[in-house]
Each structure stands twice: as structure tokens, then as C-alpha cells.
C-alpha positions as CSV (number, residue, x, y, z in Angstrom):
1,X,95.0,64.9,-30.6
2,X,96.3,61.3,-31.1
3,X,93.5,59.4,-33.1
4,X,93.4,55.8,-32.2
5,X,94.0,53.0,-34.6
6,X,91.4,50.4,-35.1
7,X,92.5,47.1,-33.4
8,X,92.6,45.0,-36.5
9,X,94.8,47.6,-37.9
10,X,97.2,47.7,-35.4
11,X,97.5,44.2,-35.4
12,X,98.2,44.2,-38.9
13,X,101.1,46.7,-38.6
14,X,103.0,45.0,-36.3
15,X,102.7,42.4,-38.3
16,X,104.0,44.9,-40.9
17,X,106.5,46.3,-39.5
18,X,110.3,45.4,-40.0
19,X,112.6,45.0,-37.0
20,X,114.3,48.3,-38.1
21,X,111.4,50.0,-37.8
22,X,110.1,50.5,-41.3
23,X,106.5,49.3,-42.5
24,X,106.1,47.3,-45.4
25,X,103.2,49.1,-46.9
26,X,102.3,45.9,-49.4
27,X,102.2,43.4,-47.1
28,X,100.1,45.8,-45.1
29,X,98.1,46.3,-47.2
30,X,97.3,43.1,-48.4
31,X,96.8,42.0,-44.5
32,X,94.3,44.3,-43.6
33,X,92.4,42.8,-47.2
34,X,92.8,39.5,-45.6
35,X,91.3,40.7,-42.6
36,X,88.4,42.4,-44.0
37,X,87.9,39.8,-46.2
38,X,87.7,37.5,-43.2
39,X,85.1,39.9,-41.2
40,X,82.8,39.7,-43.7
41,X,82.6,36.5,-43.9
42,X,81.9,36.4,-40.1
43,X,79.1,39.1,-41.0
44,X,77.6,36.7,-43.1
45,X,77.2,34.0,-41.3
46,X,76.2,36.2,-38.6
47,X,73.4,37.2,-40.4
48,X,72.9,33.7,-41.7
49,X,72.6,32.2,-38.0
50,X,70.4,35.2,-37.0
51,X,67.8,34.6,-39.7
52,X,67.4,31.2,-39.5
53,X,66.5,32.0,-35.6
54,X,64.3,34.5,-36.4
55,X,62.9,31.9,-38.7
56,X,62.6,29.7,-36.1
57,X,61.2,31.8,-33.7
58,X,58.3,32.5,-36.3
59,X,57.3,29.1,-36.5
60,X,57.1,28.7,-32.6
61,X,55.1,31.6,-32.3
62,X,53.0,30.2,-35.2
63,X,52.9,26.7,-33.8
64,X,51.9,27.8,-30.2
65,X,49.0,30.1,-31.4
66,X,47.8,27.3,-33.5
67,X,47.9,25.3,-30.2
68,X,46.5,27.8,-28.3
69,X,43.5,28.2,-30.5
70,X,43.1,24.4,-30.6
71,X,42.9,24.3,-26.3
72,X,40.5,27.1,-26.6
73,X,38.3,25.0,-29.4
74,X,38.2,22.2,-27.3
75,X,37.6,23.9,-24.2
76,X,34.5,26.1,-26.2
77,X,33.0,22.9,-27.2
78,X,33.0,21.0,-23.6
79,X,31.1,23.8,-22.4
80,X,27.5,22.8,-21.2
81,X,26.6,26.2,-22.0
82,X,26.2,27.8,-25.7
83,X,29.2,30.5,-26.3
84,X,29.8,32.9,-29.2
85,X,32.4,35.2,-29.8
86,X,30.9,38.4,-32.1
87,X,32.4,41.4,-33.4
88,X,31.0,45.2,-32.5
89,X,28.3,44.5,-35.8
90,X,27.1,40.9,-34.2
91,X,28.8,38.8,-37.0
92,X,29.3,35.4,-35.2
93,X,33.5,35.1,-35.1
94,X,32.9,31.7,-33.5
95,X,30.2,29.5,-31.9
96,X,30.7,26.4,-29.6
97,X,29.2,23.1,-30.4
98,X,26.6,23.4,-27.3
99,X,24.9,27.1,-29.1
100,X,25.0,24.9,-32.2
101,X,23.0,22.1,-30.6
102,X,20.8,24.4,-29.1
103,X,20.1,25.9,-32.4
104,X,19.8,22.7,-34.0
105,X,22.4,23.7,-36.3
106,X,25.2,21.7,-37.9
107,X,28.8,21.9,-36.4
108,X,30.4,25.1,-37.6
109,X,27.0,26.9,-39.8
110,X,26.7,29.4,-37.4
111,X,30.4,31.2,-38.3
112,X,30.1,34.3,-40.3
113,X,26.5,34.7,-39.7
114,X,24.8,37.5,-37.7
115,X,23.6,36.4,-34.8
116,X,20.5,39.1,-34.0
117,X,19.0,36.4,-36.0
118,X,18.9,33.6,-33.4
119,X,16.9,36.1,-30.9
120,X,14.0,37.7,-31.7
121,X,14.2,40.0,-28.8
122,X,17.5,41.1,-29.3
123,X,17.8,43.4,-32.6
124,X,20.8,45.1,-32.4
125,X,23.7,45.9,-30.1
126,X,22.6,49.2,-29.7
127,X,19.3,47.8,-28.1
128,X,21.5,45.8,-25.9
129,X,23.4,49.2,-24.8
130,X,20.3,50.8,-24.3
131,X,19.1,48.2,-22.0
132,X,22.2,47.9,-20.2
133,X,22.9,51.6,-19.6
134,X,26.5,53.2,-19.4
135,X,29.0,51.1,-17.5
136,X,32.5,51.8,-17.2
137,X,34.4,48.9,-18.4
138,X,31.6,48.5,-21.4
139,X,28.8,46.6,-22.0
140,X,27.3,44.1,-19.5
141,X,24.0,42.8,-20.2
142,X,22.1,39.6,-18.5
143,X,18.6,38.7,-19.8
144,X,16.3,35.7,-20.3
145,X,14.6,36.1,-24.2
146,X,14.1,33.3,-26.6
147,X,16.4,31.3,-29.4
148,X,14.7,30.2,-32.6
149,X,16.2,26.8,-33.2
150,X,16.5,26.1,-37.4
151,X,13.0,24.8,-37.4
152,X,11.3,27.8,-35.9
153,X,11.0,26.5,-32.5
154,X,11.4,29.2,-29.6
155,X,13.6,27.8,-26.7
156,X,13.3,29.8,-23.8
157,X,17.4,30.8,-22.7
158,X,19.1,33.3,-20.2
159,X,21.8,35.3,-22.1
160,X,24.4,37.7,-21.1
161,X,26.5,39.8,-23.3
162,X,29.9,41.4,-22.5
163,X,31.8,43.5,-24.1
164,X,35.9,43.1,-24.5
165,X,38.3,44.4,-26.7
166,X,40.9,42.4,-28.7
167,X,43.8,44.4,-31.0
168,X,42.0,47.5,-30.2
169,X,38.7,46.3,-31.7
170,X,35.1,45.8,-29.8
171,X,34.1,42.4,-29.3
172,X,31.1,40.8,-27.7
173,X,31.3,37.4,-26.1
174,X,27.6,35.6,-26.0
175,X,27.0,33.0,-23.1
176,X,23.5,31.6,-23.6
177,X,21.9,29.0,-21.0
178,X,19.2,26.8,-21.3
179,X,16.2,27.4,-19.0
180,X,13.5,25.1,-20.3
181,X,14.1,23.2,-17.5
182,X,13.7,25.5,-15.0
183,X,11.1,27.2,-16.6
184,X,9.2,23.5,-16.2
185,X,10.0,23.3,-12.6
186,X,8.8,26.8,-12.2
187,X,5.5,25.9,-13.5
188,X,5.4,22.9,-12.1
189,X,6.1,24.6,-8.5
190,X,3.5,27.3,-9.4
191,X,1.2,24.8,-10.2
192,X,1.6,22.8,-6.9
193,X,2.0,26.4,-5.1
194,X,-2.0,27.0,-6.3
195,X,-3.1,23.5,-5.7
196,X,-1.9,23.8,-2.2
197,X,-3.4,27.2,-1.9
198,X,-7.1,26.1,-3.3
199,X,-6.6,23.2,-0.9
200,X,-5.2,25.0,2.4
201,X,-8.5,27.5,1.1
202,X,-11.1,24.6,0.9
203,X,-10.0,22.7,4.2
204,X,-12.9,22.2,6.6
205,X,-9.8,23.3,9.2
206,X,-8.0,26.3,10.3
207,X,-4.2,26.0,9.5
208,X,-1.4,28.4,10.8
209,X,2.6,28.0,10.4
210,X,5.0,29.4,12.2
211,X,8.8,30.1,11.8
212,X,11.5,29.0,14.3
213,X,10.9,32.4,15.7
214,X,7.3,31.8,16.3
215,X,6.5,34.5,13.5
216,X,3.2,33.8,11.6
217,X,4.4,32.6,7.9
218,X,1.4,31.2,6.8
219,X,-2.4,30.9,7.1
220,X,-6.0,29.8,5.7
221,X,-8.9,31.5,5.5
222,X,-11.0,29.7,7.7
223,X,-8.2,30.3,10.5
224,X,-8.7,33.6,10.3
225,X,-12.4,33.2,10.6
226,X,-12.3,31.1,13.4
227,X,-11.1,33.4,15.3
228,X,-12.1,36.6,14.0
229,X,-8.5,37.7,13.5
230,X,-7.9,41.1,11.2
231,X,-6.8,40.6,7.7
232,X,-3.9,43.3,8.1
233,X,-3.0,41.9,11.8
234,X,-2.2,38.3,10.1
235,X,-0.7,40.2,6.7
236,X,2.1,41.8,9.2
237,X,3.3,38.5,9.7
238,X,3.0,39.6,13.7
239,X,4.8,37.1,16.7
240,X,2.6,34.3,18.5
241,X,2.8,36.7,20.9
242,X,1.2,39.7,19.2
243,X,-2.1,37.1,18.0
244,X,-2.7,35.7,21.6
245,X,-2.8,39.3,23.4
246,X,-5.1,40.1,21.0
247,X,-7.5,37.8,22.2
248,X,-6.3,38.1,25.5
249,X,-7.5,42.1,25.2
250,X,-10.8,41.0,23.7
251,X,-11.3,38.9,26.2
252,X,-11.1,35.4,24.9
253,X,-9.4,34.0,28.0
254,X,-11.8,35.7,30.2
255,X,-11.0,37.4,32.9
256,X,-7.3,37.9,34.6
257,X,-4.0,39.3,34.3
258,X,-3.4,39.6,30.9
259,X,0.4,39.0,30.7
260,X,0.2,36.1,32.8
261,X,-2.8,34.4,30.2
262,X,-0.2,35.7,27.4
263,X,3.0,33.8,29.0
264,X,1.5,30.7,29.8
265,X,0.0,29.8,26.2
266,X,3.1,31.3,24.8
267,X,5.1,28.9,27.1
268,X,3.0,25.6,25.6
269,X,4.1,26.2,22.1
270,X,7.7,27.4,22.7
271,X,8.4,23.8,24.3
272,X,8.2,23.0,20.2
273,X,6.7,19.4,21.2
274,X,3.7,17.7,19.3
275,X,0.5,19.1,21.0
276,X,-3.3,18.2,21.0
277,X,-5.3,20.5,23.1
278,X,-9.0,21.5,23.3
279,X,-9.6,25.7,22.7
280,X,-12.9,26.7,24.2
281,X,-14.0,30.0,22.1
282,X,-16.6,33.1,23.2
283,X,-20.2,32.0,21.9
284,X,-20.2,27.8,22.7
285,X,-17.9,26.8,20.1
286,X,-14.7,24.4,20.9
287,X,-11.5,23.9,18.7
288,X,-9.5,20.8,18.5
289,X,-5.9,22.0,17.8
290,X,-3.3,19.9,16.4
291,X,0.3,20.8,16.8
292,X,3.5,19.7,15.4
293,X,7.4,20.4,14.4
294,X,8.4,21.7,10.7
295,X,12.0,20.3,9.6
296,X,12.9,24.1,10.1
297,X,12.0,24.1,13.8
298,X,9.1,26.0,13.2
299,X,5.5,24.8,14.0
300,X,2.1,23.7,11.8
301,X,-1.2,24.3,13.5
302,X,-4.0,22.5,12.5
303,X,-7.7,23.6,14.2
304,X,-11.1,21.5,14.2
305,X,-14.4,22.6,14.7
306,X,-15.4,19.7,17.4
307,X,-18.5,21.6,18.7
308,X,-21.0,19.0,16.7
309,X,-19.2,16.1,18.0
310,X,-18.8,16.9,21.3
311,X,-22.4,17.5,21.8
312,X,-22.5,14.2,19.9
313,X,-21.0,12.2,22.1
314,X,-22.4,13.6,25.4
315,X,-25.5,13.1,23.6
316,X,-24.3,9.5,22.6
317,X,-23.0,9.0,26.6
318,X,-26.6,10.5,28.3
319,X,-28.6,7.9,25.5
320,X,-26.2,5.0,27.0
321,X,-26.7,5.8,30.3
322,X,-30.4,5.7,30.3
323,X,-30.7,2.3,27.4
324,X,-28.4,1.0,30.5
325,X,-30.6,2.4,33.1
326,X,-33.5,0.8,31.1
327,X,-31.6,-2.4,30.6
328,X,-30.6,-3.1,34.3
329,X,-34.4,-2.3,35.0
330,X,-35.5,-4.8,32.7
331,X,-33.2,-7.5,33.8
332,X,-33.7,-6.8,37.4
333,X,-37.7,-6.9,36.8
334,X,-37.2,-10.1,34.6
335,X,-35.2,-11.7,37.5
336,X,-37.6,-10.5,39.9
337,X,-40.6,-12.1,38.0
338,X,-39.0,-15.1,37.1
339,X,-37.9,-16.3,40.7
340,X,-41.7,-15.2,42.1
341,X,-43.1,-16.8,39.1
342,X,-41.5,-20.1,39.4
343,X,-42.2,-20.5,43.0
344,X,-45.7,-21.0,42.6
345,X,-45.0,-22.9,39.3
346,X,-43.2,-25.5,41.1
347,X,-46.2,-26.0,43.5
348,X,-48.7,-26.6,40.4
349,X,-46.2,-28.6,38.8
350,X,-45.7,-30.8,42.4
351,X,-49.7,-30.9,42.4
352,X,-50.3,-32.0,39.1
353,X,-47.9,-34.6,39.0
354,X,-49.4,-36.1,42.5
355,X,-52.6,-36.1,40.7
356,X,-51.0,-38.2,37.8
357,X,-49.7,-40.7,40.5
358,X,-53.2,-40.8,41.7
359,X,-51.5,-40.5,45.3
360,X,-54.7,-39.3,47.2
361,X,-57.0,-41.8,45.5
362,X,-58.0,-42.6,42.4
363,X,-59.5,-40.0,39.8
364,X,-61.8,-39.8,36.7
365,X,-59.8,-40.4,33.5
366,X,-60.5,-37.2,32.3
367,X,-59.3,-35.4,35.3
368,X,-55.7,-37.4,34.7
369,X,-55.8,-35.9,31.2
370,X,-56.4,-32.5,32.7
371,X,-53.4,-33.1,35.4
372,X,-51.3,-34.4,32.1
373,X,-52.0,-31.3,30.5
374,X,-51.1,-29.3,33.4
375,X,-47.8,-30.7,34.2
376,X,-46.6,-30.4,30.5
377,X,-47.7,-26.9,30.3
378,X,-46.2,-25.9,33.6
379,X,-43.1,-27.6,32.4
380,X,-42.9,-25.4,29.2
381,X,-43.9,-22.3,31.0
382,X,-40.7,-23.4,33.6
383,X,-38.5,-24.1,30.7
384,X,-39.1,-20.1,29.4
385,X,-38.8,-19.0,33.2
386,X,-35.5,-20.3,33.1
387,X,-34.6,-19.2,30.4
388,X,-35.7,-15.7,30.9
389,X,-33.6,-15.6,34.2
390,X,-30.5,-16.9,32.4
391,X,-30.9,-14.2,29.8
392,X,-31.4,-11.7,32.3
393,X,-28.3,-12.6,34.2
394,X,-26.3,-12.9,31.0
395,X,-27.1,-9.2,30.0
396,X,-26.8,-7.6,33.5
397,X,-23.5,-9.6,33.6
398,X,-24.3,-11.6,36.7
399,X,-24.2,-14.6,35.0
400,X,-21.3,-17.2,36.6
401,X,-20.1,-20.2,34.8
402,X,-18.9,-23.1,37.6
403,X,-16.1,-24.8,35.9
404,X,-15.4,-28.0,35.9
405,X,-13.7,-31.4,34.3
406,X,-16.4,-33.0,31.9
407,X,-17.2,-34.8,29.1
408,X,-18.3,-34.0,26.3
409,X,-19.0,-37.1,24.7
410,X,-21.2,-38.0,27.8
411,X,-22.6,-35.0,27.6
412,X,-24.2,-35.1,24.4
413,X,-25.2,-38.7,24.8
414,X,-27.6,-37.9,27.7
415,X,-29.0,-34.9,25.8
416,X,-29.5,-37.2,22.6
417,X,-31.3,-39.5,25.1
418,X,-33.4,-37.0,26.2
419,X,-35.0,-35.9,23.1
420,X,-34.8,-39.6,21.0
421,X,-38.7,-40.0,22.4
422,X,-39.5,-36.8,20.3
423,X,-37.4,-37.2,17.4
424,X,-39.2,-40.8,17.2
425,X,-41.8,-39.6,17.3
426,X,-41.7,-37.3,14.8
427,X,-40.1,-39.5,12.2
428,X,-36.6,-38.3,12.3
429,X,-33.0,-40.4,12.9
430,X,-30.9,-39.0,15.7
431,X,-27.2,-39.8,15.5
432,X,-24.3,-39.0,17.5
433,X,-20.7,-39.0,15.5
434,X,-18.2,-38.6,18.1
435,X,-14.5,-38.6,15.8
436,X,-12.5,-36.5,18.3
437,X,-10.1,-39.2,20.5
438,X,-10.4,-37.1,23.6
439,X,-13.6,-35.3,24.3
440,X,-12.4,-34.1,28.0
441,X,-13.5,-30.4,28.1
442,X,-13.0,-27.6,31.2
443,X,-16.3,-25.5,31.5
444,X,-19.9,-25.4,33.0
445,X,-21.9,-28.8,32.5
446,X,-25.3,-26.6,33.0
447,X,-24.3,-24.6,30.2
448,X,-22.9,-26.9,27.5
449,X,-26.1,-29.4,28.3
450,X,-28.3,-25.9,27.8
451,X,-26.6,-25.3,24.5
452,X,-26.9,-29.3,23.2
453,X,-30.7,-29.4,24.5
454,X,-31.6,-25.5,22.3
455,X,-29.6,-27.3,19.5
456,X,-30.9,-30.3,19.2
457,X,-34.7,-29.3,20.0
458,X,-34.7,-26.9,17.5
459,X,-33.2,-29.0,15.0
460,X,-36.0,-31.1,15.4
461,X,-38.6,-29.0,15.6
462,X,-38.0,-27.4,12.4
463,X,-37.3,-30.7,10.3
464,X,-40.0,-32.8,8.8
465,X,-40.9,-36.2,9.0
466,X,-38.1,-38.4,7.2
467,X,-35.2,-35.8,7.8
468,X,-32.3,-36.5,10.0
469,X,-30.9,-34.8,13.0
470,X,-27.1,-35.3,14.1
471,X,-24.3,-34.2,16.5
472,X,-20.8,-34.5,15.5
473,X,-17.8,-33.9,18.0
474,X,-14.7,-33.6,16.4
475,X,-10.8,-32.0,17.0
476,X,-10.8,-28.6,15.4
477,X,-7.5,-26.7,14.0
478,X,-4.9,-25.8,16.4
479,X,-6.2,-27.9,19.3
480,X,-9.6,-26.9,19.8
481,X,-12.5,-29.2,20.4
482,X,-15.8,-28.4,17.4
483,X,-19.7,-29.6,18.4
484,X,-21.4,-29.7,15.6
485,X,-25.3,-30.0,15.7
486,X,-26.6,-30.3,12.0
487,X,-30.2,-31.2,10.6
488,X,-32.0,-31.9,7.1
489,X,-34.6,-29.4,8.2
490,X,-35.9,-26.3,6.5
491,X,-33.0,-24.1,6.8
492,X,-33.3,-20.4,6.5
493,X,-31.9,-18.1,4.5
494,X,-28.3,-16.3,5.0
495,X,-30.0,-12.7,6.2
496,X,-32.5,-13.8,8.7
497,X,-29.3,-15.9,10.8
498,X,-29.3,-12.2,12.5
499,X,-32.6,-11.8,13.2
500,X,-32.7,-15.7,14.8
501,X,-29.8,-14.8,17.0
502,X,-31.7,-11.5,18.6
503,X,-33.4,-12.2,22.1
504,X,-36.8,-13.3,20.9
505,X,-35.9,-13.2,17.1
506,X,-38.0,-15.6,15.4
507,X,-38.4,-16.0,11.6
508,X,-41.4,-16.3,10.2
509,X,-42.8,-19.3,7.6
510,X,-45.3,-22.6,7.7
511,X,-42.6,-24.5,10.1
512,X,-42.4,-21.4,13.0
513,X,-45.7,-20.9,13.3
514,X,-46.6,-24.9,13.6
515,X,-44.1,-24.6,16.3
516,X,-44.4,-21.7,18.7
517,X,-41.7,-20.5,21.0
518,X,-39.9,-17.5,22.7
519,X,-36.8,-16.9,20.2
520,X,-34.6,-17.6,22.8
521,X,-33.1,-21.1,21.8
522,X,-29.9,-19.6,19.5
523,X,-29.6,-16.2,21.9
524,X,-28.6,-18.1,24.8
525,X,-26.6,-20.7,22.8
526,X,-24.5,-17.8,21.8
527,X,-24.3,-16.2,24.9
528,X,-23.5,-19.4,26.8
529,X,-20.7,-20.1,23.9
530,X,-19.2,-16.7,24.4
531,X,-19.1,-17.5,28.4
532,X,-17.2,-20.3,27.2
533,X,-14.7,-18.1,24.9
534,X,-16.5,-20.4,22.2
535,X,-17.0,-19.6,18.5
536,X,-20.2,-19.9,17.1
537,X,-20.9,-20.4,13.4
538,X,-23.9,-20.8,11.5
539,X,-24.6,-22.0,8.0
540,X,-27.9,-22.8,6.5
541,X,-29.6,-22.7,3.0
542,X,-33.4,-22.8,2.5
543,X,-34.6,-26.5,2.2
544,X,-31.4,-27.9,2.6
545,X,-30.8,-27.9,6.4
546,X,-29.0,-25.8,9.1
547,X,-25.4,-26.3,10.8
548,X,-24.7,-24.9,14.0
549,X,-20.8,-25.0,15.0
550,X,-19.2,-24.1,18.3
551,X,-15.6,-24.5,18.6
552,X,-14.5,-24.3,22.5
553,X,-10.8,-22.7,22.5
554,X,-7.7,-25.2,23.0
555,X,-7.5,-23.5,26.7
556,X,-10.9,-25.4,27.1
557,X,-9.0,-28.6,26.8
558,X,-6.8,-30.6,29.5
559,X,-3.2,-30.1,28.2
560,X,-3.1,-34.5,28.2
561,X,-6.2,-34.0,25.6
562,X,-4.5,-31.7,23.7
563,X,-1.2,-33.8,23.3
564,X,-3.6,-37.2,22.3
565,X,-5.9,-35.2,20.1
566,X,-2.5,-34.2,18.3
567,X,-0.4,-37.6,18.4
């Protein structure tokens, strides 16, 4: 069989080869040297070009793992949570800066170290297996222990363990969490949790919440007391439903179709508006209940024991009705006795004053002083009448004001003239200020005269000999009109201004009981101010006088008035 030639050597025979035929063996030979001489310099830079790229190739692989390992460094120490990376025997490969801050530990000490260590309650990674239990792609373990920090502290962290391999060898990857925040919330929530639950214990109320599905979800004690529920009934966390047939069965609702009482209280609270209803229970006992909306769509029921203040109030209502049974009387009597008292008070005043005139002849001196007495008495006696019936009226609310244009300027300076005589004679000055530039007034001139004449008489009945008595009219802030009536007198002090402004209130002291009277003087001031939508105001001070203010609305005043008073 015909062996073939190499290619090279066939070449180099050709080459060889003389036209004739024949082969010059020499210069054969000494081609195919050339040749191979040639090849192996090819081989050799060949295997020149291939080591330098394996070379090459080294480096990359070097110069990527490098890189590789520096991404995974960085990526470790951005972590929030601590890492380590352990072999089978717990020897730390490689800790992240966030387990290094944890542990209070400089950057890089924990490398090389075991970490069994840094948890007290881990000891070993068999007690980690043990815990775990078999698991088919290794060890998986999640627990919450403690890490001792470098000075001894315990920090309270969740930690799970895994288990990979890496070249065939067991490794253990720690990720360890910080919980000491949580752990504060959860004390702080269990903390609130039992101050709510001592406080939803102690309320003086009955509190029940419901879910969205009207399920009970929670309750107080004294809920379940009101209404005598079963512990185990509420425990089941039962339906609305469930908790109003059961008084429905008891007979709470007394009698009737039970379904129908059932539907139509279940019907009130599945509207889910804001309720507030009274609950009238077995034995005389009646429930406020308080109903609103939870964020969740549920409901909050809040229930009050109103029995006390029910009966309260009716009790409150029946004591009103008779102290205003009692009150009309009393008016009505006082009005009664008034108008058939002054009837025949008018005829002895008539009398005595045509005995004063002497018109049926003349009379003994000391009969005139009698008939003198007389009239003055009978006048005082009137005075009290009339005051009495104006009292009356004012408390039974009969009492009418006529309005009308007046003057109060004018007014004052009649009353002033009235009483000069007395203050004369009883050594006082009587003054009238008048700095208001419009003193027109809208109201009843009875009245306003009434409350000048109480004013000014009692200012000078109660100040000595030497004092002064005066009456100031003046514009008051935001267009009102002020009457002031002030005196040097004996004042009184700040708690007994009550007690002077009661019906028949009168104060006791060396000046009072020189001057009697009925207590009526300030009481009907007030009362005619108030008809008036007046303010009254009272200062006074022991031995240094008494001021009496009553400041008559600006709707008292003509609007013309009111533009002078403020131009």
C-alpha cells in the first residue's frame, strides 16, 4: 500500500528533482533542514505567543476576583444589617462594618476570631443544628438571642444562620439585626396596652367595640355587669346579633316577637351613624349609650348609668314646678294686697291732708301734728305698696315698660329737686355732673325716675352729715349712655353687695338700723335696669362711699345722639 509523503516533503522533492527525472539527494536534503529548521521556529513562537496569553489571561482572572471581592466589601459594609461569613468551626472569615459597630469593635478585629463568642446563647454549631432540625438544603436557623458588645453590654438582636458551601467546604453566613428598637416599642405598646386595660377596667362606664362585621372585639368589665352577660358568651367573640337575642330570650325587651325586637335594634347600629339613645333595663335602671364610627368601620359603644340623674332632674323639674307654684302665689297675693291696701290708704292720705288744709274748719295744733304724722306715714306705707306691687309684677313677669323719647338730663334734675330738702337737711351737697353732649334716651320715664329716686335716697340716707351725694351722666364705650349715682357715705363691704341686691336684703350696722326700710331700693333698681337691657355695677369700700353705675345699651339711644355723642 502506497504510503503518503508528508506535504513539506513533497514540496521539497519537486524542488529536488531534475527535469530528467533524477533527485538530487543533497540539495534534498539540505531543503527539508531548511524547512524543519523553519517549523521550529514557528513552534517557538507559537508557544511564545501562547504563554504570554495564558499569562495574560491569569492576570484578568486575578484582576477581576480582586474586583469582585472589592464590590462584595463595599456592598457588606453598606448593609444596615450586621453580616459574617464563618467556616463549619464558627471562625469569623469576614465581618461587615455594621456587626463591627454593633459590637463596638474596631474595623476589621472581628476576622479570624470565633464568633460563639459574641452570643451567649449560641455555643456551637451543633446547638444551632440541634435547634434547627434536619433540612434538606442544610442548615437554616432564625432566632432572636443577645450580642455582647466589647464592653459587656448585651444588645438584644434577631439572627439567622444558613448554611452554603463554597469549593466543597461548609460555610455559615451570619445576618444579625438589631431589635432594641423594637423591643422599646414593644414595651412601650405593652405598657400603653395595660394602661388602657386598667383604664377601660376602672371606667365608671360600660364600653363594647365592634368590628366592621358587627362581631364583639372588645369589652369592659362593667359592660358585662350591666347587663348580666356570660363571661364565655362575650369570650366567643359572638355577632350583635347573638348578644341582643340573648336579652331578647330573657326578656329584656319585654314581651313580643322576638325576631322582630332582634331586627329592629340590629337595624339601628348597622346604619353605622353616631348614636345617642336611652336603654331602659329590668329592675328601674336606665343606660345612656353613646355610639360612634372606628376608622375600620366598626363601632365603639360607650354606656352610662343615668338612673341617679334622671331621678335628679325630675326631682329638680317637680321642686321648680311647685317654688313656681309658690312664687306666682306669692306675687299674685302681694298684687292682691297691695291694690286692696292702697285703696283705703289713699282715703286716709286724702283725709289727713284735708285736715292739714284745715278745710272743714279750724283745728287744735296738736290735732294738725297728728294729721302731719298721718300723711307722712301713709305716704311711706304707699311708697312700700308700690313697691311691693312693682316687685310682684317684675317676678311674675307682668311687668310692662311704656317706651318713650326722654331726657335724661331732665330727668335727673327733677329727682335731684325732689330730695335737695332732705339732703339739706341732713347736711350733705347734692350735685348733678351732666358731661354726656346728648342725654336723649328711649325707655320708661316711671322707671328710670324710680331707679334715680332708690339711688339717690339711699345715698343719702346712709351718708353722714358733711358727706357729699352726686349724679354723673356721661357717654359710655361704644355708644352707650352711663348714670352714675355716687356718695361719700359708709359704703359696705365687697360680700354683702349680694345680700343688698336680694328682695328685702338689708345689711346690718349703726347707719341701717338708724334708718329703717324694706330692702327693696337696689332690687328694683336692678330689675328696672335689666327691663331696660341696662348694666348695673356696684363698687363700694367700707367708709369710703358707694358707686352705683348703670349703663343703658347704645340701642337705648336715638341714632342722631349716638352720631353727636361720637363727633
Amino acid at each position: 500500500m502506497k504510503q503518503p509523503h508528508h506535504s513539506l516533503t513533497e514540496r521539497q522533492i519537486r524542488q529536488a528533482t531534475a527535469a530528467d527525472g533524477t533527485v538530487d539527494w543533497e540539495l534534498f536534503a539540505a531543503l527539508v533542514d531548511q524547512a524543519y529548521r523553519e517549523a521550529e521556529r514557528e513552534s517557538t513562537l507559537r508557544e511564545r505567543s501562547l504563554r504570554l496569553m495564558s499569562d495574560e489571561m491569569f492576570g484578568l482572572s486575578q484582576n477581576v476576583a480582586a474586583e469582585a471581592e472589592a464590590r462584595f466589601r463595599i456592598i457588606l459594609d453598606r448593609l444596615i444589617e450586621g453580616v459574617a461569613i464563618t467556616d463549619a468551626a464558627g471562625m469569623i472569615r469576614t465581618a461587615n462594618q455594621a456587626l463591627a459597630e454593633m459590637a463596638r469593635a474596631e474595623p476589621g478585629e472581628l476576622g479570624g476570631r470565633a464568633i460563639w463568642p459574641l452570643f451567649p446563647g449560641i455555643t456551637s454549631a451543633a446547638a444551632l443544628a440541634d435547634a434547627s432540625g434536619p433540612r434538606p438544603r442544610g442548615l437554616h436557623r432564625r432566632l432572636e438571642t443577645e450580642l455582647r458588645t466589647r464592653d459587656g453590654t448585651l444588645l438584644p438582636v434577631a439572627v439567622t444562620v444558613s448554611e452554603f458551601r463554597w469549593n466543597n467546604a461548609r460555610q455559615l453566613v451570619w445576618l444579625i439585626y438589631d431589635v432594641s428598637a423594637r423591643r422599646r416599642r414593644e414595651k412601650q405598646t405593652a405598657e400603653t396596652a395595660e394602661r388602657l386595660r386598667v383604664i377601660l377596667d376602672n371606667m365608671s362606664q360600660g364600653l363594647m367595640m365592634l368590628d366592621a362585621e358587627l362581631r364583639v372585639v372588645a369589652y369592659n368589665p362593667h359592660f358585662r355587669e350591666m347587663f348580666n352577660f356570660p363571661e364565655e358568651l362575650l369570650r366567643s367573640r359572638p355577632h350583635l346579633s347573638v348578644l341582643l337575642r340573648h336579652q331578647a330570650m330573657r326578656g329584656d325587651y319585654g314581651e313580643g316577637d322576638l325576631d322582630a325586637q332582634v331586627e329592629r335594634r340590629l337595624a339601628m347600629f348597622a346604619r353605622r351613624q353616631p348614636l345617642q339613645h336611652e336603654i331602659d333595663l329590668p329592675g328601674g335602671k336606665t343606660l345612656e349609650l353613646r355610639c360612634n364610627n372606628t376608622p375600620e368601620g366598626g363601632l365603639v359603644m360607650t354606656f352610662t348609668d343615668v338612673t341617679e340623674r334622671l331621678l335628679a332632674v325630675r326631682s329638680a323639674q317637680e321642686a321648680r314646678v311647685v317654688a313656681e307654684t309658690a312664687s306666682r302665689a306669692k306675687s299674685d297675693f302681694l298684687a292682691n294686697m297691695s291694690h286692696e291696701l292702697r285703696t283705703p290708704l289713699n282715703a286716709i292720705i286724702g283725709y289727713s291732708e284735708a285736715m292739714m288744709a284745715r278745710l272743714f274748719g279750724p283745728i287744735a295744733a296738736r290735732y294738725a301734728e297728728y294729721a302731719r304724722d298721718i300723711n307722712v306715714s301713709g305716704q311711706h306705707l304707699l311708697t312700700i305698696i308700690g313697691d311691693l306691687l312693682d316687685l310682684a309684677k317684675i317676678e311674675a313677669g307682668r311687668m310692662e315698660i311704656v317706651e318713650e323719647p326722654l331726657d335724661l338730663r331732665a330727668l335727673a334734675e327733677e329727682v335731684l329737686h325732689l330730695m335737695r330738702d332732705r339732703a339739706e337737711k341732713g347736711g350733705l351737697s347734692l350735685t348733678l355732673d351732666c358731661r354726656a353732649r346728648e342725654t336723649a334716651l328711649i325707655g320708661d320715664a316711671r322707671a328710670i325716675r324710680q331707679i334715680l329716686l332708690n339711688l339717690v335716697s339711699n345715698a343719702i340716707k346712709f351718708t353722714v352729715a358733711g358727706g357729699a351725694v352726686s349724679a354723673t351722666i356721661a357717654d359710655a364705650a361704644a355708644g352707650g349712655l352711663e348714670l352714675v349715682v355716687s356718695d361719700t357715705g359708709i359704703g359696705m363691704a365687697a360680700q354683702d353687695i349680694p345680700k343688698a341686691l336680694e328682695p328685702f336684703g338689708q345689711i346690718s350696722g349703726p347707719m341701717s338700723r338708724r334708718h329703717q326700710g324694706t330692702g327693696l331700693g337696689l332690687p328694683l333698681v336692678k330689675s328696672f335696669a335689666e327691663l331696660h337691657q341696662a348694666r348695673m355695677a356696684i363698687t363700694s369700700q367700707p367708709g369710703m362711699g358707694t358707686r352705683v353705675a348703670i349703663v343703658f345699651p347704645p340701642e337705648r339711644r336715638p341714632a342722631q345722639s349716638q352720631e353727636r355723642a361720637h363727633a
